[in-house]
N, C-alpha and C positions, 0 to 999 in steps of 0.2 A: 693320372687318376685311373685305377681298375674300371670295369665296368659293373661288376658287380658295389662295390664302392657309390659310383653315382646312381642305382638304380635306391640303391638302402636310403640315399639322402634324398632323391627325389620322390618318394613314398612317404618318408618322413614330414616333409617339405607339406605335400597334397593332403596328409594325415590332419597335420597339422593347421591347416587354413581353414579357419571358420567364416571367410565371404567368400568363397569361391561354391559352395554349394551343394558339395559332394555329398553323397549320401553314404554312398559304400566303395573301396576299395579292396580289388583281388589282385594278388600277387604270383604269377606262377612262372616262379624262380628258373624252374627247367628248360620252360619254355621262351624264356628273356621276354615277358609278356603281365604286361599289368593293366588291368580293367577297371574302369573308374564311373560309376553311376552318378547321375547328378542329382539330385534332388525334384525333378522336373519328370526324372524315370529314360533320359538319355544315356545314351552308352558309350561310351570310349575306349577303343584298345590304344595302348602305347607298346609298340613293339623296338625292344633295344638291339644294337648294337654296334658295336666301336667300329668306327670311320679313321679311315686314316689318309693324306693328299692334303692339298689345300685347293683353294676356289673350284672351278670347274672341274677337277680332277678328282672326284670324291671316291673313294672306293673302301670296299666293307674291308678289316683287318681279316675276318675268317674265311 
């Protein structure tokens, strides 16, 4: 799966959920960084990117 691919579904996904709370979601694409307000006035960053290893051995693809 690309990573751009899972970032489009997982926005979707968050877009899309009316009990989880969200107020507002920002997306910025450039920066593999998505920002997620909750309804409460909390704030969230989600910052991507692709992993590649398995168990302990995690390491970034880029």
């Amino acid at each position: 799966m690309e990573l751009n691919y899972f970032k489009d579904k997982l926005f979707d996904l968050l877009n899309e959920s009316d009990g989880l709370g969200i107020a507002d979601l920002n997306a910025e694409d450039r920066k593999n960084l998505l920002t997620v307000t909750t309804e409460d006035g909390s704030v969230f960053e989600l910052v991507f990117r692709e992993a590649t290893g398995k168990g302990d051995g995690w390491k970034n693809a880029n």
